[in-house]
C-alpha positions, 0 to 999 in steps of 0.5 A: 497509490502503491503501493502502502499498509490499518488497525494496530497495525498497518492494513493487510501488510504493505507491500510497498504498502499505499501506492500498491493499495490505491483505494484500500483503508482500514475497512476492506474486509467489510467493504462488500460490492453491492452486488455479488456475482453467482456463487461458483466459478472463479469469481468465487475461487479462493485460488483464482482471487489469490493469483489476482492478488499476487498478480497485482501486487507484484506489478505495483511493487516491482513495475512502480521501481521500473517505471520510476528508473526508465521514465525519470523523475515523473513520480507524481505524473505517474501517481496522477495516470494511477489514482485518476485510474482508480477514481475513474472505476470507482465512480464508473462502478458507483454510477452502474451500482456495482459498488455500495456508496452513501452520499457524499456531503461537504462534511465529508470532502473536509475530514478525509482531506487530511488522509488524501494529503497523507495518501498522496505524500506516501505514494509520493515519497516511496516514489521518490525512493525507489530509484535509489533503493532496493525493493526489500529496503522499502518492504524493511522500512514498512515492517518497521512502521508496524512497530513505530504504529504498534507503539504509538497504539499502545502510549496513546490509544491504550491497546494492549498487547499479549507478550507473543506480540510484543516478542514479535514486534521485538523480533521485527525491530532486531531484523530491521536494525540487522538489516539497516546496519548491513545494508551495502546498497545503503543511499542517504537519500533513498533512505530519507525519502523512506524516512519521509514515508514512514512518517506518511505512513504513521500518520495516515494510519492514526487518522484513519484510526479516529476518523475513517474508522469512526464514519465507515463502521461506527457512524456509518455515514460512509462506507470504505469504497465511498471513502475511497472515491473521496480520497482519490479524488482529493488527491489529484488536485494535491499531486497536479500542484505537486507535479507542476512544482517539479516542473513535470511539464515534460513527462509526456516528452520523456514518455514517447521514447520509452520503449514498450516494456516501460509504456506497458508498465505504466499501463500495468500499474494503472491497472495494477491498483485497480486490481488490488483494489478489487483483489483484497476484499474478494480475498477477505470475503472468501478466506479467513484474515489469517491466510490473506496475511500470509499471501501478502508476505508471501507476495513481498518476498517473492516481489524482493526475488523478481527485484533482485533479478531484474534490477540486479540487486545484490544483499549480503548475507546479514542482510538477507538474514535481517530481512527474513528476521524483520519479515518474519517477525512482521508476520508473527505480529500480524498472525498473533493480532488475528488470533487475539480477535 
């Protein structure tokens, strides 16, 4: 799942990026349901849509590092309830039509195989973090994935950049290293799994630059719910062999005595990506790219406030600076690349 987070930069920005986004790639703004629902209502509210999308991703965000601290070490049985949601509504909504999907070949199944291992090792690594970290390391460590992706764009895919951008992602790189060298919450292995993740992360991005990028809008041979379905499905067999080999055999056992709060919430974040899911094209479909991005900050700041209340997370003063510095630098990058189209 996630939740990271992707063009130049990561998709609408990762706010605990993929397992947040459990089937949502580089194409969500032209990934459109077959059919559309009458104009008028809150199906077509900016504002409803907007409160959906806050909704869901403050409780991939916030319910992925409670569920992680109440359940135990049951990450990929968690990823397993989440991503086995999502391919159960996107098959049910390919059956009935209510989402546009091509066929599905076996040239199909082996190209997006890759970027299901990648998804499912972002969703497992960022798992594995949360316990030892806080929610706005994780959200630091994503906006610094931005600029590593932004780098790596340039060096490699020739894209350039205008010098608002590179004094963005300039801005971005000061925050995180302000951050990262005040952190007092600071845990070796939090942030090695975090590591982990970002190379998760970079990699899933360019594989979804050559490839994804080149079935779903160039080729056409798949459109981004179908490629999704795809995914989803390859991951489940990757994450059941992951589990087994963290010996997950008693997730169930150490479910049964959680108490309702911690079993509502794992129900939540199975719904939670499912929503999202939903939220983020609706979004872009109704309101510019532009004020899609600014809700996303928006609901990573305010995720990194319930985090901190919840989990009585407490950040120094350099550290708050930092990350306002590093969050809003990823912002300005984002704005500007909007402004560049």
């Amino acid at each position: 799942m996630v939740t990271v987070t992707k063009e130049a930069q990561p998709p609408p920005p990762t706010d605990i990026d993929d397992e947040e986004k459990p089937f949502i790639n580089d194409d969500t703004k032209a990934a459109t349901p077959a059919k559309q629902s009458p104009s008028g209502g809150l199906g077509e509210n900016p504002a409803f849509w907007l409160f959906m999308l806050f909704i869901a991703s403050v409780t991939m965000t916030v319910g992925n590092k409670y569920v992680m601290k109440a359940w135990g070490d049951f990450a990929n049985t968690l990823t397993l309830a989440q991503n086995g949601t999502a391919v159960l509504y996107l098959a049910a909504s390919r059956h009935m039509g209510f989402l546009d999907m091509k066929p599905i070949d076996g040239r199909q199944w082996r190209v997006f195989a890759a970027t299901a291992f990648f998804l499912t090792m972002q969703i497992f690594t960022s798992l594995k973090a949360l316990p030892y970290v806080a929610i706005a390391t994780v959200v630091v460590f994503r906006n610094t994935c931005t600029v590593i992706i932004a780098i790596i764009d340039y060096c490699f895919f020739g894209n350039k950049f205008n010098r608002m951008q590179m004094a963005a992602l300039a801005t971005t790189t000061v925050g995180m290293l302000v951050y990262a060298g005040q952190d007092i919450n600071f845990d070796v292995v939090g942030y090695l799994w975090l590591v982990g993740n970002s190379v998760a992360t970079v990699s899933n991005t360019f594989w979804n630059k050559v490839f994804i990028t080149r079935y779903t809008k160039e080729l056409k041979i798949q459109t981004s719910y179908g490629v999704s379905l795809i995914q989803q499905i390859e991951t489940l067999p990757i994450v059941f062999v992951l589990a087994a080999a963290n010996g997950e055999g008693g997730a169930y056992m150490a479910y049964k005595p959680l108490d309702l709060a911690a079993k509502l919430t794992i129900l939540a974040t199975c719904a939670g990506g499912v929503l999202i899911g939903i939220a983020y094209p609706k979004c872009f479909s109704l309101l510019s790219g532009t004020s899609v991005v600014v809700a996303s900050t928006a609901n990573k700041a305010v995720s990194i406030l319930i985090g901190m209340y919840l989990f009585g997370t407490r950040l120094s003063g350099m550290q708050v600076l930092g990350l306002s510095i590093c969050i809003g630098g990823s912002l300005w990058y984002a704005l500007e690349g909007k402004r560049k189209k």
